[in-house]
C-alpha positions as CSV (number, residue, x, y, z in Angstrom):
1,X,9.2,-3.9,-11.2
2,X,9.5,-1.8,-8.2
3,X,6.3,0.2,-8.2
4,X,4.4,-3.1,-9.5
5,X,5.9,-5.1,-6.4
6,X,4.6,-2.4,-4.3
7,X,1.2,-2.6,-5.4
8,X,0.4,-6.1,-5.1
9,X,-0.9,-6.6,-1.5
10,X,-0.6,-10.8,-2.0
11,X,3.2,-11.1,-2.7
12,X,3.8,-10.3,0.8
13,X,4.2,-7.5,3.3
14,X,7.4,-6.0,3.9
15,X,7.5,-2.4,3.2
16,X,4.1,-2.8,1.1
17,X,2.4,-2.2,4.5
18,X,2.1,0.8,3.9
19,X,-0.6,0.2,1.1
20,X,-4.5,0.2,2.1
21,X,-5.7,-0.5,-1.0
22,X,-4.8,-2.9,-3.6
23,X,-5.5,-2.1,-7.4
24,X,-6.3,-4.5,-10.0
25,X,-5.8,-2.2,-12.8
26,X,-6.3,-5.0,-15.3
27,X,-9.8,-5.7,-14.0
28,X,-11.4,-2.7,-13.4
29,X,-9.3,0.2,-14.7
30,X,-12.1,2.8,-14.3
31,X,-11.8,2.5,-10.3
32,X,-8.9,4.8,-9.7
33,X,-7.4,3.9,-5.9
34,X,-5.0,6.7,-5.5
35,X,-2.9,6.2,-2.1
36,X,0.2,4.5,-4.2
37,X,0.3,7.2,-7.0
38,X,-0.5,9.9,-4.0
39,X,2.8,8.9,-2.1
40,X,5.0,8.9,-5.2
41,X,3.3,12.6,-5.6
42,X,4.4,13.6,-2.2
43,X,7.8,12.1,-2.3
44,X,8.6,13.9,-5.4
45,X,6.9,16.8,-5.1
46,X,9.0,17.3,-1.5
47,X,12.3,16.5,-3.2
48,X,11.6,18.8,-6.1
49,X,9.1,21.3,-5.3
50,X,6.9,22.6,-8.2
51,X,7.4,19.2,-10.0
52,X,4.0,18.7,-10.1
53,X,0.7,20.3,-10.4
54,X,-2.2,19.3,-7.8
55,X,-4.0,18.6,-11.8
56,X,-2.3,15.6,-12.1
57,X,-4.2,13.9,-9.4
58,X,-6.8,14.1,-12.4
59,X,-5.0,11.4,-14.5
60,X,-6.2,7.5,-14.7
61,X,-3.9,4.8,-12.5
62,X,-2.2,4.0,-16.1
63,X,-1.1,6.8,-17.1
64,X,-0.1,8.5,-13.6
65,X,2.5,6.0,-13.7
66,X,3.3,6.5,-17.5
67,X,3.6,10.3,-16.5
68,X,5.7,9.6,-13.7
69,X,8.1,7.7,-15.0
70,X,8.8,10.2,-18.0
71,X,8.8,12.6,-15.0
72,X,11.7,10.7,-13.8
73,X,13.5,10.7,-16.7
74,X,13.7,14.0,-17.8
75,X,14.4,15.1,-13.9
76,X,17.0,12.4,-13.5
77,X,18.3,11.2,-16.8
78,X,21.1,9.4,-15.0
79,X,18.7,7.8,-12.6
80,X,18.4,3.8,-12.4
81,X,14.9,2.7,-12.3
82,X,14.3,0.2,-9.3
83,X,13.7,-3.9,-10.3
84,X,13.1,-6.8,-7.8
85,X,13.7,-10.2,-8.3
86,X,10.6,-11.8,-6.5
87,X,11.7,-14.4,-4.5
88,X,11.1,-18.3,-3.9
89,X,7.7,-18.6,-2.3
90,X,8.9,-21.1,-0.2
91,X,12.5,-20.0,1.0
92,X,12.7,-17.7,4.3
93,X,15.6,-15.2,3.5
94,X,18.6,-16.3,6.0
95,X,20.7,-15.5,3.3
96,X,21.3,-12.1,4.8
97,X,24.6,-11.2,6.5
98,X,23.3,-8.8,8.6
99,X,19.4,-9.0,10.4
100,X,18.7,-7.5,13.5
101,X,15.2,-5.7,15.2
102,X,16.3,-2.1,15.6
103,X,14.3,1.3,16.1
104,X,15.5,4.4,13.7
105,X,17.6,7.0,15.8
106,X,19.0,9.1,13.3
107,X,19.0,9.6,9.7
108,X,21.1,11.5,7.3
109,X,20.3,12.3,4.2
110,X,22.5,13.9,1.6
111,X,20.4,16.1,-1.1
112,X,22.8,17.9,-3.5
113,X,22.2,21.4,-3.9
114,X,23.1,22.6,-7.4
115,X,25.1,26.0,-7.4
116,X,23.7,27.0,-10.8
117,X,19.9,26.7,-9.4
118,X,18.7,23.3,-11.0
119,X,16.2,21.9,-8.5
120,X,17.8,19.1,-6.1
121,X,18.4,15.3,-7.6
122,X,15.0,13.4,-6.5
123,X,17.0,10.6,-4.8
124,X,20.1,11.1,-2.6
125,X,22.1,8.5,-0.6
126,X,21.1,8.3,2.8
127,X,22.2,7.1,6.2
128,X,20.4,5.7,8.9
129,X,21.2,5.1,12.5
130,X,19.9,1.9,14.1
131,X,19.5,1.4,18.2
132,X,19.8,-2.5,18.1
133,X,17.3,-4.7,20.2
134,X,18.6,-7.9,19.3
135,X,20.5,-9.7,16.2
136,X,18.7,-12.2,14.3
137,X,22.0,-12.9,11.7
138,X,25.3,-11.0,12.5
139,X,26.7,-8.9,15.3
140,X,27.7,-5.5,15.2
141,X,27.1,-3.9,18.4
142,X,24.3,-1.6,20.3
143,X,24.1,0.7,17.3
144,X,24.5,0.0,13.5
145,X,24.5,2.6,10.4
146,X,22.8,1.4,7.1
147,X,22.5,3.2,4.2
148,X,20.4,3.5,1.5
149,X,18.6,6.3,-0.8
150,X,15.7,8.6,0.0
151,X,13.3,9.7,-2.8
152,X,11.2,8.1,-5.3
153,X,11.3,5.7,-7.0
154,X,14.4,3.4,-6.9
155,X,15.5,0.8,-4.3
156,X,15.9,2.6,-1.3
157,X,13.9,2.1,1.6
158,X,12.5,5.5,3.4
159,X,12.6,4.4,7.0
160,X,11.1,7.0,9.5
161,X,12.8,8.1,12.9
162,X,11.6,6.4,16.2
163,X,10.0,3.4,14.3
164,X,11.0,-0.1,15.2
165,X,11.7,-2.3,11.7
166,X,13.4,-5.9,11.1
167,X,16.2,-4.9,9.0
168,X,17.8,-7.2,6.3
169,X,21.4,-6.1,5.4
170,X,23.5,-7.1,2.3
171,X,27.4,-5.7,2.7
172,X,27.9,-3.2,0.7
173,X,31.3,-0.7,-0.2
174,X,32.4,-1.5,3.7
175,X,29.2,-1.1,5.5
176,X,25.7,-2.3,5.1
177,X,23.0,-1.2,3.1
178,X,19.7,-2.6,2.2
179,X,16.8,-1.5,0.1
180,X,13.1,-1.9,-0.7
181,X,13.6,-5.2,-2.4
182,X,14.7,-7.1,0.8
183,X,12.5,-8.3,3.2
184,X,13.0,-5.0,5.7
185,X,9.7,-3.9,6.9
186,X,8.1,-2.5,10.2
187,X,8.3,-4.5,13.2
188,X,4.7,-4.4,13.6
189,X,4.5,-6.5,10.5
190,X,7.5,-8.6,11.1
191,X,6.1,-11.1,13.8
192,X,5.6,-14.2,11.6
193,X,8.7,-13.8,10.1
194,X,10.5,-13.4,13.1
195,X,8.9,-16.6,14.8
196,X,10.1,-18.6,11.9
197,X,13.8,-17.0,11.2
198,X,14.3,-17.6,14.7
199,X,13.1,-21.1,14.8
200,X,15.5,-21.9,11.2
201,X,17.9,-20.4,13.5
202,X,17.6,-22.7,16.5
203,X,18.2,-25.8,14.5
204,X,14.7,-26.4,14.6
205,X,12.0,-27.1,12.0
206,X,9.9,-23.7,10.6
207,X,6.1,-23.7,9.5
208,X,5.0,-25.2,6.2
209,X,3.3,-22.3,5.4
210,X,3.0,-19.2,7.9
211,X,2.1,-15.4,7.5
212,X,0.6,-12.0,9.2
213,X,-2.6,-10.9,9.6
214,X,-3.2,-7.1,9.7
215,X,-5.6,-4.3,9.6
216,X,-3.9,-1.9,6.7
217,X,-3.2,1.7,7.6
218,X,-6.3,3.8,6.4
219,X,-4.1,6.0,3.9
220,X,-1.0,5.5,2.1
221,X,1.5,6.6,5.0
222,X,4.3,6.0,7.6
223,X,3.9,3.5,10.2
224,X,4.6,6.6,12.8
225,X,0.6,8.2,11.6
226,X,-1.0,5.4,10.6
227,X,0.5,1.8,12.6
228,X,-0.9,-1.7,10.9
229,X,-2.8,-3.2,13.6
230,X,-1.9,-6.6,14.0
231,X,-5.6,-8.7,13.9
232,X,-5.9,-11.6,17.3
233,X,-7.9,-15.0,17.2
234,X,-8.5,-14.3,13.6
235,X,-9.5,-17.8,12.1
236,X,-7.5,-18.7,9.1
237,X,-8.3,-21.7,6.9
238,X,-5.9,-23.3,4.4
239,X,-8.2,-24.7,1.5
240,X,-6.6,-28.2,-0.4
241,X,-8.5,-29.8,-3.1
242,X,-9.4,-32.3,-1.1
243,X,-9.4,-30.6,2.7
244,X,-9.9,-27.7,5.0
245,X,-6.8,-26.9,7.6
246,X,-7.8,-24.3,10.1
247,X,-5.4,-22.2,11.9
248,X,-6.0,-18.8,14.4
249,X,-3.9,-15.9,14.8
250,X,-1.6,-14.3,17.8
251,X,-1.9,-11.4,19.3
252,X,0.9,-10.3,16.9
253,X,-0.9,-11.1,14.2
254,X,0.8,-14.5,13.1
255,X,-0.6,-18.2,12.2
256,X,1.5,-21.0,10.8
257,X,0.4,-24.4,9.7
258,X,2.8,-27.2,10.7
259,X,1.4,-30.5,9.9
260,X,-0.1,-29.8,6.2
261,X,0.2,-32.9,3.3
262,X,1.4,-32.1,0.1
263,X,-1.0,-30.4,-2.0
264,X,-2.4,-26.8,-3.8
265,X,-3.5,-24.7,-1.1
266,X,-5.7,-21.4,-1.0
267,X,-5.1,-19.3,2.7
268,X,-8.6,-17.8,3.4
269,X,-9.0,-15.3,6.8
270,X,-12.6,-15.5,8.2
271,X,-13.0,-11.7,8.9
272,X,-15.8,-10.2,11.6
273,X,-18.3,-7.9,9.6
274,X,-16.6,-4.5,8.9
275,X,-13.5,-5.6,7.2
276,X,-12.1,-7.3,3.8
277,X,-9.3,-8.6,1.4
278,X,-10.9,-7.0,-1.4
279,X,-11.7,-10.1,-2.7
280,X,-15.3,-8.9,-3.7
281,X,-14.6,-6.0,-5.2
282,X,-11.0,-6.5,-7.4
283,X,-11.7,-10.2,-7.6
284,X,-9.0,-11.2,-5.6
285,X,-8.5,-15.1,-4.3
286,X,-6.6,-14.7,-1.3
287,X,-2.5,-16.1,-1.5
288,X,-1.8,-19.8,-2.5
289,X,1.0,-22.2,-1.8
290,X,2.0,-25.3,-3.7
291,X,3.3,-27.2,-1.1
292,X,5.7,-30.3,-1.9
293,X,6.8,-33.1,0.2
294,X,9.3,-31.6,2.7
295,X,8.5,-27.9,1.4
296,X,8.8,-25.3,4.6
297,X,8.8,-21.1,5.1
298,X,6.0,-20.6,2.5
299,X,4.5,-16.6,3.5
300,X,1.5,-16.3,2.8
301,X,0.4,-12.8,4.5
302,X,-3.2,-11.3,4.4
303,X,-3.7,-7.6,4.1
304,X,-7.1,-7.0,5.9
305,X,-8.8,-3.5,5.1
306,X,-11.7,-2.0,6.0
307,X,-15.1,-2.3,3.9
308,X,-16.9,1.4,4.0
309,X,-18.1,1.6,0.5
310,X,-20.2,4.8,-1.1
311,X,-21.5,4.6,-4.2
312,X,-24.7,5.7,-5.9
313,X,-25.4,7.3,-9.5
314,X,-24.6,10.2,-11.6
315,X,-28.0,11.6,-13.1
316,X,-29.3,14.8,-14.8
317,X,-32.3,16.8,-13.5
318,X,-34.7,14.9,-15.6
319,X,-33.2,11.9,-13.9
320,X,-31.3,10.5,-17.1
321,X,-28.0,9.0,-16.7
322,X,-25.0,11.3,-17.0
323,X,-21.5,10.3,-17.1
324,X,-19.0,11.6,-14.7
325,X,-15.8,11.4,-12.9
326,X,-16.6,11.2,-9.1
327,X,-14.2,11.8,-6.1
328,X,-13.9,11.1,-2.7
329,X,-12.3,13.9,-0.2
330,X,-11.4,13.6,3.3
331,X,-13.5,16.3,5.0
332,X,-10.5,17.3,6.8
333,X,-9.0,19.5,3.9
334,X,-11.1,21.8,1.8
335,X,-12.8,20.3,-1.7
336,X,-11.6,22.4,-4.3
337,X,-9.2,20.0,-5.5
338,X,-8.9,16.4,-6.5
339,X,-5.7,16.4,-5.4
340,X,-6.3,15.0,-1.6
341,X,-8.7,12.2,-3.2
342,X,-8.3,8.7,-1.7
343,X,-10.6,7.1,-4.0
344,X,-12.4,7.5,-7.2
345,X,-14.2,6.2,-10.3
346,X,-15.0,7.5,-14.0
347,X,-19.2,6.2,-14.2
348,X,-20.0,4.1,-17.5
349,X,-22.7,5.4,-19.3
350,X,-25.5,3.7,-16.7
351,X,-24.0,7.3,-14.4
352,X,-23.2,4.1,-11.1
353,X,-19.9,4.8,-9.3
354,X,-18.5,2.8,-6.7
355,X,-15.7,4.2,-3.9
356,X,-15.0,0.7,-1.9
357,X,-12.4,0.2,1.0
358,X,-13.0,3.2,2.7
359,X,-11.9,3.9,6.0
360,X,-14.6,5.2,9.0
361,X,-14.6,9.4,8.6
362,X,-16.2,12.4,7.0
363,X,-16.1,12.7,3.8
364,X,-17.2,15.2,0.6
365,X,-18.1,13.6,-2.8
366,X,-16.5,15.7,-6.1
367,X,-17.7,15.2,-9.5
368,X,-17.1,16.4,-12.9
369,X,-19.7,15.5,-15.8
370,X,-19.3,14.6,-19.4
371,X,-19.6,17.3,-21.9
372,X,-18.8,16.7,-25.3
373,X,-17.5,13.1,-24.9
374,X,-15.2,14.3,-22.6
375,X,-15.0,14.7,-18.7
376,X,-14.8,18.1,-18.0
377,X,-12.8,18.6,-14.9
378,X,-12.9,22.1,-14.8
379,X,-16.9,21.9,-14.3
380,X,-16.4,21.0,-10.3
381,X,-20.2,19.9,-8.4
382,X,-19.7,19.0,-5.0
383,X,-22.4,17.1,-3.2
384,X,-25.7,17.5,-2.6
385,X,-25.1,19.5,-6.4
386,X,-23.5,22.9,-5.6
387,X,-20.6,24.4,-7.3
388,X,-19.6,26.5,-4.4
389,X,-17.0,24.3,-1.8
390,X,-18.1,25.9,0.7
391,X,-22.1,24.3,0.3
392,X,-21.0,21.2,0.7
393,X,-22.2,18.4,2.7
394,X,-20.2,16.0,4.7
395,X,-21.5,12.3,4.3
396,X,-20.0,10.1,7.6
397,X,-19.7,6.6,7.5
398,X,-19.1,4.7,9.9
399,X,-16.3,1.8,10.1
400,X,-17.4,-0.7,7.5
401,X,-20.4,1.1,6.3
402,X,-22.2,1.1,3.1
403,X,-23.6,4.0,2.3
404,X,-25.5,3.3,-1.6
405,X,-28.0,5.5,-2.4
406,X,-26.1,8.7,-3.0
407,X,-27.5,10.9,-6.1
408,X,-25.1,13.1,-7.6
409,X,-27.6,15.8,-9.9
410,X,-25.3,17.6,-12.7
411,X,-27.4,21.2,-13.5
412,X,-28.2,21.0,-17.5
């Protein structure tokens, strides 16, 4: 459940801020978004080096996680695979002993080293040291040590030094611990949540149905490389069946509707040209809420990305079709590999491909044609049609530009 939870951008936002793109692998398998699957690649391939192969980037969204979990298996037979319980829509979590806004001082992790050489466990028990700003649930003092597990991919949560987060704390063999399957996320993304835990708290009354706005870090990383943004004056509509309820955002991102009937509604953001939901391209519908008479603390966040598309077409050099497995490289790192790729897409036999949600940068195009029926990724072209990295040529887009007319040639 764990990795599924951390895909899907519209069950909330927590620690799935780090996500920039959400997949829809049931829609449209052949577009290959590879920031989640990247991240797993990392985290392992730091815990255990020489797990992996940079080759494996290769493999379709399906069977990456397939692979991985076999991976998992045969590196960690004894290790317990991660599953959250999704919670009440409507329910704010004040169930939690412990919730306080704190920034990461210190954190210990303990890797086993195995005397007869085996490589490290992939997950070890961690703890992390908390400088407390203020207690939401709980007191425990200017400083508080959680723990939890580093590594991929069970329940812990990897928090990162120096980074504020709202932390949600279950007790657990004397102390505190708390995992990816809480509600413990970046304080950047917390300020909805906060608002409406602290008016619960106060006796008072909290939204019907609230949420967070945010711009989505460019690439799958920690808030301390790549912060959300939280998005201002950013008009949100809640759609009934039988009327519109507008609402805007904060400065910190945050809306809340108060005064809302009962009914079925649809939570739209009306975005300024240059950024998305996805909606258009994974056939998304934005978060709803069922709201019943008396119903409060619905979330209902909206990840916001940005909308830099390339596509274009695969094509021979008498301008047929061809198929092909394309890539998109940051420019920042050297082609050779598909390893660094943030997006890519496998053409149909019309040779179109279609990289969506890209970020403003430099970028080279990769692609491998069809030979045989089969994609033949050791046949590596790299655009304008060159085989040699070195020739190739940087396309820039600019933040929420389409570039569509790109030509890939494949040499007969």
């Amino acid at each position: 459940m764990a990795l599924w939870k951390w895909l899907w951008a519209g069950k909330g936002w927590g620690h799935f801020s780090g996500i920039s793109h959400p997949v829809d692998i049931s829609r449209k398998p052949e577009i290959i978004v590879r920031d989640v699957f990247m991240k797993f690649l990392v985290n392992l391939e730091s815990t255990v080096p020489g797990a992996l192969r940079p080759e494996a980037g290769r493999v379709s969204y399906p069977f990456q996680v397939l692979i991985a979990s076999v991976m998992l298996s045969v590196l960690s037979p004894s290790l317990d695979a991660c599953s959250c319980a999704l919670p009440p829509a409507c329910v704010l979590p004040t169930d939690y002993p412990l919730v306080f806004i704190g920034k990461v001082v210190q954190k210990q992790v303990d890797r086993v080293q195995h005397p007869d050489g085996r490589p490290p466990d992939p997950v070890a028990p961690a703890i992390v040291t908390f400088e407390v700003a203020d207690y939401l649930r709980g007191q425990k003092g200017p400083k508080v040590e959680i723990r939890t597990t580093e590594g991929c991919c069970v329940c812990g949560y990897s928090f990162v030094v120096g980074i504020d987060y709202l932390v949600f704390a279950s007790e657990t063999n004397g102390g505190f611990g708390t995992g990816i399957c809480t509600p413990t996320q970046p304080l950047r993304t917390a300020s909805a949540l906060i608002e409406q835990l602290r008016s619960a708290g106060a006796a008072g009354s909290p939204a019907q149905i609230f949420g967070f706005v945010g711009l989505a870090p460019p690439y799958l990383s920690d808030e301390s490389v790549y912060p959300t943004k939280a998005l201002d004056s950013i008009l949100i509509r809640a759609v009934g069946t039988t009327k519109t309820y507008e609402a805007k955002t904060s400065p910190v991102g945050a809306y809340a509707f108060h005064d809302l009937p009962p009914d079925k509604y649809r939570i739209e953001a009306v975005l300024p040209s240059g950024l998305t939901t996805g909606s258009a391209e994974f056939g998304f519908t934005g978060p709803s809420v069922e709201l019943g008479t008396n119903a409060r603390g619905c979330q209902a966040n909206i990840r916001v990305l940005t909308d830099g598309r390339i596509s274009g077409v695969v094509l021979n050099r008498n301008g047929e079709p061809r198929r092909a497995y394309v890539a998109v490289i940051p420019a920042d790192q050297q082609p050779q590999s598909t390893f660094g790729a943030i997006a890519s897409h496998t053409t149909s036999g019309d040779g179109r491909f279609r990289l969506p949600l890209l970020p403003a940068g430099r970028y080279y195009l990769l692609y491998s044609p069809e030979i045989a029926g089969q994609i033949n990724h050791q046949q590596r072209i790299y655009y304008p049609g060159t085989s040699i990295p070195t020739e190739a040529k940087v396309i820039e887009l600019g933040f929420g530009e389409h570039v569509d007319s790109i030509r890939l040639v494949v040499p007969d």
